[in-house]
ROLUMTOR-232894 format. One line per 10 residues: number of its first residue (from 1); their letters; for each residue z, y, x of N, C-alpha, C, O. Coordinates in steps of 0.05 Angstrom, whole numbers, plus 5000, padded with zeros to 4 digits. Layout:
// ROLUMTOR-232894
NUM	A	Z:Y:X:Z:Y:X:Z:Y:X:Z:Y:X  ... $
//
This chain:
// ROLUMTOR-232894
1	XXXXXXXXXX	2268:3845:3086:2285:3866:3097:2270:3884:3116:2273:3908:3118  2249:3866:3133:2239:3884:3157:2218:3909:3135:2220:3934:3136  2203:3894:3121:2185:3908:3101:2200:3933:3092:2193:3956:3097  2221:3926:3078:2237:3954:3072:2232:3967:3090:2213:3983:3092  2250:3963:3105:2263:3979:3123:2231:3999:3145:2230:4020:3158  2211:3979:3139:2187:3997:3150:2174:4023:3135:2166:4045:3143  2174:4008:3106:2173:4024:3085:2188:4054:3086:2176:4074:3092  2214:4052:3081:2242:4069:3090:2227:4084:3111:2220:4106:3103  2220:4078:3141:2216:4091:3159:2192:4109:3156:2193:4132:3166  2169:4101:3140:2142:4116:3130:2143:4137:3113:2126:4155:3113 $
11	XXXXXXXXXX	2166:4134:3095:2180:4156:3083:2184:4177:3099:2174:4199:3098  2206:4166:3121:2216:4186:3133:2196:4198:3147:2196:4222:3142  2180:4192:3161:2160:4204:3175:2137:4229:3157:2125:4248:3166  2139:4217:3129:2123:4228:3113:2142:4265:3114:2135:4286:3124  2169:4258:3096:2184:4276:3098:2183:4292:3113:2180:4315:3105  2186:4287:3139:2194:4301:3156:2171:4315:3173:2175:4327:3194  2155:4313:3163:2132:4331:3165:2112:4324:3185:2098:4340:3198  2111:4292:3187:2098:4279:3211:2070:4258:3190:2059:4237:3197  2067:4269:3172:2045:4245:3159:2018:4248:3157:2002:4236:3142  2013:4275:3182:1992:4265:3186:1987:4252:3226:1972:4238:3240 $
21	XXXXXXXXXX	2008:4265:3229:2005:4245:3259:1999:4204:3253:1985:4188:3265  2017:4201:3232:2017:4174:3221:1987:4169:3212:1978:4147:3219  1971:4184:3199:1950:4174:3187:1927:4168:3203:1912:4148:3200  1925:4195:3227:1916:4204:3251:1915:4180:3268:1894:4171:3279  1937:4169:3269:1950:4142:3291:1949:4159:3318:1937:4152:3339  1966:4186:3315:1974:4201:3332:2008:4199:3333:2027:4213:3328  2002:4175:3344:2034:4160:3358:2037:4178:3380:2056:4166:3391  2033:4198:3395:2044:4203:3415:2055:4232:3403:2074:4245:3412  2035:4238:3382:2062:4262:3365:2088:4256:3355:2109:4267:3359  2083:4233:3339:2109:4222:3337:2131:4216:3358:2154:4223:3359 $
31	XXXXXXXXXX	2115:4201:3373:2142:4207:3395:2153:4234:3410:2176:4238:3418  2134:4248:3412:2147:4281:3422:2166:4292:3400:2190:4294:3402  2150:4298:3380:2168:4305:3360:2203:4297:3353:2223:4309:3349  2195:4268:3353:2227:4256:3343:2237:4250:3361:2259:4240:3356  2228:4254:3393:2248:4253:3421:2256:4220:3423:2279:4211:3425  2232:4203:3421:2239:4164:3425:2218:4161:3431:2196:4174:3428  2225:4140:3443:2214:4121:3459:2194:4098:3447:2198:4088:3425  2173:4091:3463:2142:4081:3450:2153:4051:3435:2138:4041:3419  2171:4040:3439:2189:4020:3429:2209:4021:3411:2225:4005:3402  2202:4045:3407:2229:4051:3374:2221:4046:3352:2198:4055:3347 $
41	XXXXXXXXXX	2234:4034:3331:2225:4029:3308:2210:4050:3288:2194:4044:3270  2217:4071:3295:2200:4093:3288:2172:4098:3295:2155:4106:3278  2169:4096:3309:2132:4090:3326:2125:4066:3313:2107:4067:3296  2142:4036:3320:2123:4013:3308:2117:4022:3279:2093:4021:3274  2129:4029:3263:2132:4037:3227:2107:4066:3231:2091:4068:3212  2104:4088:3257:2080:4101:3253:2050:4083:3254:2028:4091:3247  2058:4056:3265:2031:4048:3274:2030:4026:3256:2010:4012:3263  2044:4014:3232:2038:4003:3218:2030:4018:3194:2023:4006:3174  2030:4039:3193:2036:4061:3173:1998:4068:3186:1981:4062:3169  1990:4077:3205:1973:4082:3212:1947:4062:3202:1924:4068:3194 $
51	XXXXXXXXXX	1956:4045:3205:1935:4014:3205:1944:4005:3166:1932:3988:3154  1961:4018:3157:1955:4009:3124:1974:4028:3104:1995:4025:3093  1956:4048:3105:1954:4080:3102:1969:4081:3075:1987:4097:3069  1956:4057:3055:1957:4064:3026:1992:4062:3023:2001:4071:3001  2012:4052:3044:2034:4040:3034:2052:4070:3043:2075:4072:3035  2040:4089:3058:2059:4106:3064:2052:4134:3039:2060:4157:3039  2037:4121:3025:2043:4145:3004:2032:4168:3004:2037:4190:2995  2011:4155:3021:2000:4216:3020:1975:4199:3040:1973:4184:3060  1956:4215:3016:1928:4217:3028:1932:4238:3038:1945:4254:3024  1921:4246:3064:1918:4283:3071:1891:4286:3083:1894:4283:3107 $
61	XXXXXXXXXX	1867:4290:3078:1847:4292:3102:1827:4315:3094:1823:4323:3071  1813:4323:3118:1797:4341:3123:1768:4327:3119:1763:4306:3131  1748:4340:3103:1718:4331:3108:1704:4356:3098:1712:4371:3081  1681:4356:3112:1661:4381:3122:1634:4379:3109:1618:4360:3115  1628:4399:3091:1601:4400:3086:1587:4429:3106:1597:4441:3125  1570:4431:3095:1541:4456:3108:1556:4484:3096:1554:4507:3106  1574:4476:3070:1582:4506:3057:1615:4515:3065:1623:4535:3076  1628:4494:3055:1655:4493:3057:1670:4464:3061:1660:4441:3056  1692:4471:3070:1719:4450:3077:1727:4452:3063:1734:4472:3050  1732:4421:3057:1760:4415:3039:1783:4397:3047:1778:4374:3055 $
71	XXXXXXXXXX	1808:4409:3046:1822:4396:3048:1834:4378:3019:1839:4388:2997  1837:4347:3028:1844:4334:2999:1872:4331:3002:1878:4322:3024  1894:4337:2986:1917:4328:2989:1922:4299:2959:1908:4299:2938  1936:4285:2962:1946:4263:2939:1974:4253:2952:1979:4248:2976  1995:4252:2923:2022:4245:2936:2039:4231:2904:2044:4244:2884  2045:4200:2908:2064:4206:2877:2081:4223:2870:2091:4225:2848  2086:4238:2893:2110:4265:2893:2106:4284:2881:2121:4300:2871  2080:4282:2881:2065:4305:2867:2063:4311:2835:2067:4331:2822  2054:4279:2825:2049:4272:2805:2077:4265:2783:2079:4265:2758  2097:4259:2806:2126:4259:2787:2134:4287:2783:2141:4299:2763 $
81	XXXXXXXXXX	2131:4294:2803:2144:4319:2796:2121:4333:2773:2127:4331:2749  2101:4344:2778:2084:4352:2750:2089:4345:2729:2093:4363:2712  2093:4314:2718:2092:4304:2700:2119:4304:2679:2121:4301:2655  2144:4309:2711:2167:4312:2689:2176:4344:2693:2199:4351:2698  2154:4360:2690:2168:4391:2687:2150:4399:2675:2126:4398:2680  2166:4414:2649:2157:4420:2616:2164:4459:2628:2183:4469:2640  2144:4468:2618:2135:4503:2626:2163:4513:2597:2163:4500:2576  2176:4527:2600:2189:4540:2586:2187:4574:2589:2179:4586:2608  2194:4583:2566:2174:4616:2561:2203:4626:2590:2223:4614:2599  2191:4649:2593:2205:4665:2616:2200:4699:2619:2179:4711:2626 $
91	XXXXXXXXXX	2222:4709:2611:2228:4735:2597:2208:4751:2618:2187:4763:2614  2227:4746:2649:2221:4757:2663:2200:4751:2694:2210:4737:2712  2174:4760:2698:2150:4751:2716:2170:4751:2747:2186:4767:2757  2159:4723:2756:2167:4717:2790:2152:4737:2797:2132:4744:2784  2163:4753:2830:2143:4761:2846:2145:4752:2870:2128:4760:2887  2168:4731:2877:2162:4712:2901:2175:4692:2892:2184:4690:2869  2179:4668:2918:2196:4654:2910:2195:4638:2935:2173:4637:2946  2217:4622:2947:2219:4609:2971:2224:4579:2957:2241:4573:2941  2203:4561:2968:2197:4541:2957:2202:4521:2983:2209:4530:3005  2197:4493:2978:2205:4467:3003:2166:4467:3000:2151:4475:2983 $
101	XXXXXXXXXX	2163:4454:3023:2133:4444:3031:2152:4412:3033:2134:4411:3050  2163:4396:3034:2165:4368:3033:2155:4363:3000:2158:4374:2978  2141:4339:3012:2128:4336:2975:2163:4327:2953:2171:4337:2932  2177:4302:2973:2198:4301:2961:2209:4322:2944:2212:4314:2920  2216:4341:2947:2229:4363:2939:2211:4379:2918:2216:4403:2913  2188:4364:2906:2161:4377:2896:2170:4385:2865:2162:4404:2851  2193:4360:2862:2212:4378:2823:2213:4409:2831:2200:4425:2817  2228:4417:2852:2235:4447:2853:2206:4462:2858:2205:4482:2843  2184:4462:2872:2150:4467:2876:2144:4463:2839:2138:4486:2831  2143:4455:2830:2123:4452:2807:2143:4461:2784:2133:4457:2762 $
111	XXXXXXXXXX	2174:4472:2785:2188:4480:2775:2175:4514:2769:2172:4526:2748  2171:4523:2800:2177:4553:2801:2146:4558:2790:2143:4577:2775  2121:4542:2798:2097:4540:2783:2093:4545:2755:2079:4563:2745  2108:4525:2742:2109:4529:2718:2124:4556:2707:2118:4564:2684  2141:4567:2719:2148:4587:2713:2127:4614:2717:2118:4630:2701  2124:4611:2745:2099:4632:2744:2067:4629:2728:2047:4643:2731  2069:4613:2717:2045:4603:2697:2042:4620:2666:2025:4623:2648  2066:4629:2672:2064:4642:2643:2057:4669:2638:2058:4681:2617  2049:4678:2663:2041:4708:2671:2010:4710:2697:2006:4699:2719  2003:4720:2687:1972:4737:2707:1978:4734:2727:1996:4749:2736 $
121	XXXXXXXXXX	1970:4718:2741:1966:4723:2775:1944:4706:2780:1939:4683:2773  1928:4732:2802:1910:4728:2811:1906:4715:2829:1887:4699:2829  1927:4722:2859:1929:4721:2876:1957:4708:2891:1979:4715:2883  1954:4692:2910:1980:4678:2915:1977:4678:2946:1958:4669:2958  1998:4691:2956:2000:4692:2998:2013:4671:2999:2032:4680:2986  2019:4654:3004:2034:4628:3021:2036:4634:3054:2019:4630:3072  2057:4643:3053:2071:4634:3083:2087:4610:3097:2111:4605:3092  2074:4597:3113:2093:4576:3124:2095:4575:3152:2083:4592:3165  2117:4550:3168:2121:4555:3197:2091:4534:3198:2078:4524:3180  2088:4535:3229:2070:4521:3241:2087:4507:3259:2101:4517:3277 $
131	XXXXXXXXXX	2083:4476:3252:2108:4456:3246:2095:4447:3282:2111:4441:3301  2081:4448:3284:2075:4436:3312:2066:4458:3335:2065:4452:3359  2059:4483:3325:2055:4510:3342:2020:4503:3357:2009:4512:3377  2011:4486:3337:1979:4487:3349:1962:4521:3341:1967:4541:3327  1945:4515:3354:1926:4540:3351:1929:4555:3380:1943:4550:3400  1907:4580:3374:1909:4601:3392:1923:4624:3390:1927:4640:3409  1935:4628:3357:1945:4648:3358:1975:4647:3344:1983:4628:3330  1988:4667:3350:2019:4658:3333:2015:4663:3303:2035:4656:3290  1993:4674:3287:1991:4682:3264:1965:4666:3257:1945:4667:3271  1967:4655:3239:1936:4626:3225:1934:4636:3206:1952:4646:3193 $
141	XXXXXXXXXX	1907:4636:3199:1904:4627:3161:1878:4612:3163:1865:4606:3184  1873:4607:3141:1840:4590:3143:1831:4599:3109:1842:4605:3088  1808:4595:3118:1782:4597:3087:1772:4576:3070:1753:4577:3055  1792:4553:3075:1776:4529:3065:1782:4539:3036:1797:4556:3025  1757:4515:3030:1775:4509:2997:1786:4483:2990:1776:4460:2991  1809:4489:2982:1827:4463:2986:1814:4444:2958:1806:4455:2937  1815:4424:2961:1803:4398:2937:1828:4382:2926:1834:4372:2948  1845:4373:2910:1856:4369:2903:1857:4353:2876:1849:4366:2856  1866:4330:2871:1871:4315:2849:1869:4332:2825:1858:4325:2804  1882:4359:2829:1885:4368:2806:1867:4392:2797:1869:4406:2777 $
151	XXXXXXXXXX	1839:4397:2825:1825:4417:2817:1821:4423:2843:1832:4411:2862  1804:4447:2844:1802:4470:2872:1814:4481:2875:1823:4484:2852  1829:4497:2891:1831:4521:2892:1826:4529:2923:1829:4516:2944  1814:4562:2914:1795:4572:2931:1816:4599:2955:1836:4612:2953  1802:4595:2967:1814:4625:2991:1795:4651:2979:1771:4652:2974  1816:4670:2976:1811:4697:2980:1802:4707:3006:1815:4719:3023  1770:4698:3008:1762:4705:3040:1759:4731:3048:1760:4739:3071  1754:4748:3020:1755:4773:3019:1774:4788:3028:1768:4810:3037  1800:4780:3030:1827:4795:3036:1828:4785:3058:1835:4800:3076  1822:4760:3064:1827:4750:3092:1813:4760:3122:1820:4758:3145 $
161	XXXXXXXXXX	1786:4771:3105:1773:4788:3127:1781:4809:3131:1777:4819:3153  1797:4822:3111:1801:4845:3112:1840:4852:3132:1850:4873:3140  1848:4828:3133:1876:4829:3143:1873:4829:3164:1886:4844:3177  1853:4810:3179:1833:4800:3204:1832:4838:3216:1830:4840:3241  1832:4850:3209:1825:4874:3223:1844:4898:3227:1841:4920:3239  1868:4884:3212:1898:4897:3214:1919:4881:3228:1933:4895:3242  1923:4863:3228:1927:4838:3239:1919:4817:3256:1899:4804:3251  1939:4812:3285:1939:4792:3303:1935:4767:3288:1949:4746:3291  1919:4769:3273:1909:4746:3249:1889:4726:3260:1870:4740:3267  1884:4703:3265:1864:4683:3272:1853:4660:3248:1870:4649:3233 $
171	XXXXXXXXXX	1837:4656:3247:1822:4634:3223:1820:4611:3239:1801:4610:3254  1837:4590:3238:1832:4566:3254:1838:4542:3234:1852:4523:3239  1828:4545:3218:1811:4522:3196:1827:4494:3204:1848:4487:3193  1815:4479:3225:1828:4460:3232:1852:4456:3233:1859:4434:3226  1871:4475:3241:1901:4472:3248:1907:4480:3215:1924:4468:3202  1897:4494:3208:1915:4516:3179:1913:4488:3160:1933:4475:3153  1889:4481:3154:1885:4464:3141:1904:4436:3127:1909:4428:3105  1911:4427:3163:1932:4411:3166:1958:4412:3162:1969:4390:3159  1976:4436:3160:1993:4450:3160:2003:4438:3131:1992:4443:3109  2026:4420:3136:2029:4415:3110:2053:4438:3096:2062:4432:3074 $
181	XXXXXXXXXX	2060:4459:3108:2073:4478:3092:2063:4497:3082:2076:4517:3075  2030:4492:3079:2010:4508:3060:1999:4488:3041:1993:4491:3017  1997:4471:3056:1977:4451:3045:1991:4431:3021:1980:4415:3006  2023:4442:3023:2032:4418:2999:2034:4439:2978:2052:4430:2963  2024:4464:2969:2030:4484:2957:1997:4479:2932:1991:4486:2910  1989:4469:2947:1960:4474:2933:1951:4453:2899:1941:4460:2878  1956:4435:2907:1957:4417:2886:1977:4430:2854:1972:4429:2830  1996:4439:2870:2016:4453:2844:1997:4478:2836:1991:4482:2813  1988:4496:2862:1966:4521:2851:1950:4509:2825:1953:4514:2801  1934:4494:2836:1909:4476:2825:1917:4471:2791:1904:4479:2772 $
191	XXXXXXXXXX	1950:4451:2789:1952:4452:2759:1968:4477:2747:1973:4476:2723  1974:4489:2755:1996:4515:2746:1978:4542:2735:1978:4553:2713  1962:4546:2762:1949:4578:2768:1922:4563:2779:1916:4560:2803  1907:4556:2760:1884:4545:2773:1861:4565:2784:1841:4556:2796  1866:4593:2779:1845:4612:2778:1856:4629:2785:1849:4650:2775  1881:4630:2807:1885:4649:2831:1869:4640:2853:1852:4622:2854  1874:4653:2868:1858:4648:2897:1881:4650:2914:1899:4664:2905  1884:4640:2939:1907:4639:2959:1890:4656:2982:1867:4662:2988  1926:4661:2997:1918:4680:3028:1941:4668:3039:1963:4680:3035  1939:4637:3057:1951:4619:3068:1956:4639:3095:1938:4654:3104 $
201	XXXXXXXXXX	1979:4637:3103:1993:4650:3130:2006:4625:3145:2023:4609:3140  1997:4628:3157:2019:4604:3192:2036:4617:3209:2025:4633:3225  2056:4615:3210:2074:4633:3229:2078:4605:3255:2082:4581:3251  2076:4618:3277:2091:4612:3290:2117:4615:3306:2117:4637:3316  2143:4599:3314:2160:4598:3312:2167:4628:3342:2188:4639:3350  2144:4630:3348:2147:4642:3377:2137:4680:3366:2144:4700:3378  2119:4679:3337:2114:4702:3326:2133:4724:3332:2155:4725:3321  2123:4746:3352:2144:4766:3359:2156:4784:3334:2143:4783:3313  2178:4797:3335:2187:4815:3321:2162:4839:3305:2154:4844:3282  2159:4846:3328:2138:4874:3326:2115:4865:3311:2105:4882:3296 $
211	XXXXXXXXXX	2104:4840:3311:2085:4819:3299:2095:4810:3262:2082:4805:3242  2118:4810:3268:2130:4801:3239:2127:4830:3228:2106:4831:3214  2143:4860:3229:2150:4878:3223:2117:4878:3212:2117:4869:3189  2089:4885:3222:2066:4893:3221:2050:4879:3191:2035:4889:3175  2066:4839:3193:2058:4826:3169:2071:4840:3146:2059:4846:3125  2096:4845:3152:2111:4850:3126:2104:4878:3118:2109:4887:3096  2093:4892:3136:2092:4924:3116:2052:4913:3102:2042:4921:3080  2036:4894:3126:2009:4902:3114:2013:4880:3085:1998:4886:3066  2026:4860:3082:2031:4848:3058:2047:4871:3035:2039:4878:3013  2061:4875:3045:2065:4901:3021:2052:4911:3015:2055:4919:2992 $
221	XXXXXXXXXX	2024:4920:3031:2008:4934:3017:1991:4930:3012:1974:4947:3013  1987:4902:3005:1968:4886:2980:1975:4874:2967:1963:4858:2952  2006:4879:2973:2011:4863:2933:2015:4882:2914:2024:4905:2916  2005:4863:2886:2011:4884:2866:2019:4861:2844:2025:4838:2846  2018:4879:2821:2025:4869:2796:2019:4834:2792:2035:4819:2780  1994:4826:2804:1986:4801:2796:1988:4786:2824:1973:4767:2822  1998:4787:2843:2003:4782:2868:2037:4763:2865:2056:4769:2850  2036:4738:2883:2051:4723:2868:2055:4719:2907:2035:4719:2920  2079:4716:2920:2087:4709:2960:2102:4685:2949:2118:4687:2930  2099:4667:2960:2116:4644:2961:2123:4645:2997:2110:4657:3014 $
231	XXXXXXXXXX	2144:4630:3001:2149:4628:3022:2159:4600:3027:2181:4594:3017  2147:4582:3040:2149:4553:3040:2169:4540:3062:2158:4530:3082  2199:4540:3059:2215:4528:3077:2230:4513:3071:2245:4519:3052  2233:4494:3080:2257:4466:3077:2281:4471:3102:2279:4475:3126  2300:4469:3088:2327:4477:3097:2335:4449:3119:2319:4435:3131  2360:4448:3120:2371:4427:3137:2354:4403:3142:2340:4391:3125  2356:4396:3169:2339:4381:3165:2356:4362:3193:2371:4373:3210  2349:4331:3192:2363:4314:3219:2397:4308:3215:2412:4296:3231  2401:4317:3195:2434:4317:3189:2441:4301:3168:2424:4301:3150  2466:4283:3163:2475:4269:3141:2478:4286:3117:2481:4310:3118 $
241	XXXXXXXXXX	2476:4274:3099:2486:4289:3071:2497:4315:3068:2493:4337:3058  2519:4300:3087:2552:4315:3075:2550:4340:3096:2559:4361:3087  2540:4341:3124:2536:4359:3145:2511:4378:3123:2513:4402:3117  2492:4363:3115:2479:4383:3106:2477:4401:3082:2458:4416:3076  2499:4396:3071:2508:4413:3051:2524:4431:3057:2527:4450:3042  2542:4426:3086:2549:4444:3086:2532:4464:3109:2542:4483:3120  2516:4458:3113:2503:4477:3130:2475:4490:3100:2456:4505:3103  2482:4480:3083:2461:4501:3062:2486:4517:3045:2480:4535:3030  2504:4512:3048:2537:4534:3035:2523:4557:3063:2508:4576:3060  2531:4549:3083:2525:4567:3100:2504:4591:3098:2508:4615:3093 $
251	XXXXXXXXXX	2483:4576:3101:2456:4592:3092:2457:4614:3062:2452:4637:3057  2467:4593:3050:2468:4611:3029:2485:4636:3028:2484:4656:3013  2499:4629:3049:2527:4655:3043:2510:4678:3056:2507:4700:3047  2501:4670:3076:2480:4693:3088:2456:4702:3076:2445:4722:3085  2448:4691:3059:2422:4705:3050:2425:4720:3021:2413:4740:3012  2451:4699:3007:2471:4731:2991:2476:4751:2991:2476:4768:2973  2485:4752:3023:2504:4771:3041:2472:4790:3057:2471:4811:3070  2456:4776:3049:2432:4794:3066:2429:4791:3091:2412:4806:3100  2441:4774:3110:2447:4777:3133:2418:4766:3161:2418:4753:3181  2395:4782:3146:2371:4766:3158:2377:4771:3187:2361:4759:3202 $
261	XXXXXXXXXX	2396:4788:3201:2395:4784:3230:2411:4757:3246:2407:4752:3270  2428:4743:3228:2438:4717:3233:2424:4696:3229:2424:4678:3245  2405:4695:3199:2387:4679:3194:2368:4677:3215:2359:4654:3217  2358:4694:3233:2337:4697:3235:2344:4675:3279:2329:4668:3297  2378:4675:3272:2391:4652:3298:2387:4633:3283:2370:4620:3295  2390:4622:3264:2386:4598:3259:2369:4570:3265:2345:4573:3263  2376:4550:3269:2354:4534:3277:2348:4507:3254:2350:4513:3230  2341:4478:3261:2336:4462:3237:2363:4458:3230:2364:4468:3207  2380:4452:3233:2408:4449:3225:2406:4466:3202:2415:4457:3180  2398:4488:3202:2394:4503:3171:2371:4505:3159:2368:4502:3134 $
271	XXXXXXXXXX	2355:4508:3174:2329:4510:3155:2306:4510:3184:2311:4514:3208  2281:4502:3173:2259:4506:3191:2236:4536:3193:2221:4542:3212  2239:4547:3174:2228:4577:3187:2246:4599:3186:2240:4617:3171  2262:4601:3196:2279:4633:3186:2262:4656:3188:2269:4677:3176  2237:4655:3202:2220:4681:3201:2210:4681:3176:2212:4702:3162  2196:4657:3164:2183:4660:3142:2202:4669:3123:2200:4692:3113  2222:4654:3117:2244:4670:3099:2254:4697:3097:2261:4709:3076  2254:4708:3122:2258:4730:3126:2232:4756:3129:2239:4780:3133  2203:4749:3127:2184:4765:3126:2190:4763:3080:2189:4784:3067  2192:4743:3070:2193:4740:3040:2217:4757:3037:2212:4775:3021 $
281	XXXXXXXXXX	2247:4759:3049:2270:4772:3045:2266:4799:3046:2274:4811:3027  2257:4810:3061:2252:4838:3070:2226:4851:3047:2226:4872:3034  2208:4831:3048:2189:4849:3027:2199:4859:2996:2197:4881:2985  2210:4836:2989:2232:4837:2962:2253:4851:2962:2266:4851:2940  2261:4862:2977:2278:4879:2987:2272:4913:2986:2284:4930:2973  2252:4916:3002:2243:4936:3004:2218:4934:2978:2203:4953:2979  2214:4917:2960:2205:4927:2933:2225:4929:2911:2217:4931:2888  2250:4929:2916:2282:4925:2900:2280:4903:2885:2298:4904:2868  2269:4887:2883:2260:4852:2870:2306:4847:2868:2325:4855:2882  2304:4829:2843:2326:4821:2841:2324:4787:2852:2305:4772:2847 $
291	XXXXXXXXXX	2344:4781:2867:2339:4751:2877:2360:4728:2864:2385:4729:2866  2345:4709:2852:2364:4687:2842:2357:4661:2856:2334:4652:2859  2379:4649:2864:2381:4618:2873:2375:4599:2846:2391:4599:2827  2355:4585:2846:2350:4565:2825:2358:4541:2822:2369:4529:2804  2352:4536:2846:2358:4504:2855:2379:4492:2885:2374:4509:2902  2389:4482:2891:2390:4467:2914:2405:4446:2918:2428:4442:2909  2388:4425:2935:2397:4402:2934:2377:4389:2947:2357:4402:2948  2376:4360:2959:2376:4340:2982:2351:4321:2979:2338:4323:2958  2343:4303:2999:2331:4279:2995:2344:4259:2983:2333:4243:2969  2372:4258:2990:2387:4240:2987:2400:4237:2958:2414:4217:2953 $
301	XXXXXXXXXX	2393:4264:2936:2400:4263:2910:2373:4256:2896:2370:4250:2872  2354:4258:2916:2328:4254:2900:2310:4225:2897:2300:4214:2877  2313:4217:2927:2300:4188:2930:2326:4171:2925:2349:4177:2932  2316:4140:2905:2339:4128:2903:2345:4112:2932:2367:4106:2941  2326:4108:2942:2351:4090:2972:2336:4104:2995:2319:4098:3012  2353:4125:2988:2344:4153:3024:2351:4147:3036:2372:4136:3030  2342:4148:3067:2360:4140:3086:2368:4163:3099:2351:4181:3098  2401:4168:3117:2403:4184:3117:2384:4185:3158:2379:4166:3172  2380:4214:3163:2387:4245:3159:2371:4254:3133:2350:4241:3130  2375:4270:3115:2369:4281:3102:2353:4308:3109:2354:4318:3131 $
311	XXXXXXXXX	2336:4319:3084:2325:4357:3085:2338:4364:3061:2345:4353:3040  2340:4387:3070:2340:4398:3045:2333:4420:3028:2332:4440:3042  2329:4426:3003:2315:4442:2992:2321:4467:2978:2340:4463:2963  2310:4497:2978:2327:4517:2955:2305:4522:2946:2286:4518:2962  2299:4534:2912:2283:4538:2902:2303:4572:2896:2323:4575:2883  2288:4593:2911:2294:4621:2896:2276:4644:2887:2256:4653:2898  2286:4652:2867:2263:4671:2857:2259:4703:2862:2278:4714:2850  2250:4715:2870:2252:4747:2862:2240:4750:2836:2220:4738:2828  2256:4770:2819:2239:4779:2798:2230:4822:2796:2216:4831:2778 $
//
């Protein structure tokens, strides 16, 4: 029972966007983060989780040569989901799409992949929050090249230098790297679109207005035809089931309704970046992109013995 139940807790930590503090045996993130005490079952399960890595499920680590970084990501989350989603033809080419960074939720990630697989793209921007607000600047990206089970894939350093000079933009490798709401995006790149190149974005939650307005017009004006914005956010999050469905009815009614100046109050109870969603809402917008809801739905419909609070996930497309 205790085994479970430690098990259960490594999950949750994984989920919830804490697995590399666990791997790290950066117990004292864990405890800031989840607001407990060095005696909570949550800490002992980070530090057993710490000390026998293989049982919590997700390799994540950083290693350095003379040329380039790679980050390695591995997850069975990864690999179920790939394995049970079959590419079907698709009339019409994605030009964004707001995706979950929890690997859990990786059916709906390797869903919208396979859809964009069936058309030219070169190039892929990933925007995500910066889950812990490290760095120096409110705006990250990095140059690595990510390594992955399923292949490379490489940074567009070229564009990245070039945003670097339009943009309160910073390259902080270390933090970006880590960032698992870029970093769980890559492995799906790798088998889907193996021969785009990415331009990974970090927002932070403190990123001013005037700072957002500046991303969203200089991203407009480098995408094009083969240019593919994902925007990486997981919805409800710390809430039972039943609370969190209805706080994604909610969400949803507003981002139907357009209403990015309410979205943009929102906190985890609905979702964890409302900026990122709303720098993806506005560009699609102002390129007249038609928007469809694909997917949505829970941890708790996905893992068979979830425990609750639950996240949860929307998969939507612009076309």
């Amino acid at each position: 029972m205790f085994e479970t139940t430690i098990a259960n807790i490594q999950l949750f930590l994984i989920t919830t966007g804490l697995a590399w503090s666990v791997i790290t045996g950066d117990v004292k993130q864990v405890i800031q983060t989840l607001s407990v005490t060095p005696d909570s079952p949550v800490v002992v399960a980070a530090d057993i989780a710490q000390k026998k890595v293989d049982t919590a499920s997700i390799v994540l680590g950083v290693s350095t040569s003379q040329s380039v970084r790679h980050a390695t990501i591995d997850s069975p989350f990864v690999a179920q989901a790939i394995n049970g989603t079959r590419i079907q033809s698709q009339e019409k080419k994605p030009r964004a799409f707001i995706l979950p960074h929890h690997l859990v939720g990786g059916r709906l990630i390797a869903d919208a992949y396979a859809r964009a697989s069936e058309f030219d793209i070169d190039t892929i921007i990933i925007i995500g929050p910066n889950h812990f607000d490290t760095g120096s600047s409110w705006i990250m990206t990095t140059d690595v090249t990510w390594d992955t089970p399923y292949g490379r894939v490489e940074a567009d350093s070229d564009v990245i230098t070039k945003l670097q000079k339009v943009l309160p933009l910073s390259i902080e490798s270390e933090f970006v790297s880590k960032e698992h709401s870029v970093s769980s995006q890559m492995p799906f790149i790798a088998e889907y679109l193996p021969h785009a190149k990415v331009i990974p974005i970090v927002l932070s939650g403190h990123t001013k207005p005037e700072e957002l307005e500046q991303l969203k017009k200089t991203i407009s004006s480098i995408i094009d035809n083969e240019t593919l914005l994902i925007g990486s956010v997981d919805f409800s999050h710390y809430l039972q089931a039943v609370e969190a469905e209805k706080k994604d009815k909610e969400t949803r009614s507003l981002l139907e309704a357009g209403n990015m100046e309410k979205i943009l109050t929102l906190g985890n109870n609905n979702l964890d970046s409302p900026k990122t969603l709303s720098v993806v809402y506005d560009i699609m917008k102002k390129d007249k992109r038609q928007m469809q809801i694909l997917d949505n739905t829970h941890a708790g419909h996905i893992l068979p013995h979830s425990l609750e609070p639950v996240t949860s996930y929307f998969e939507i497309v612009w076309y």
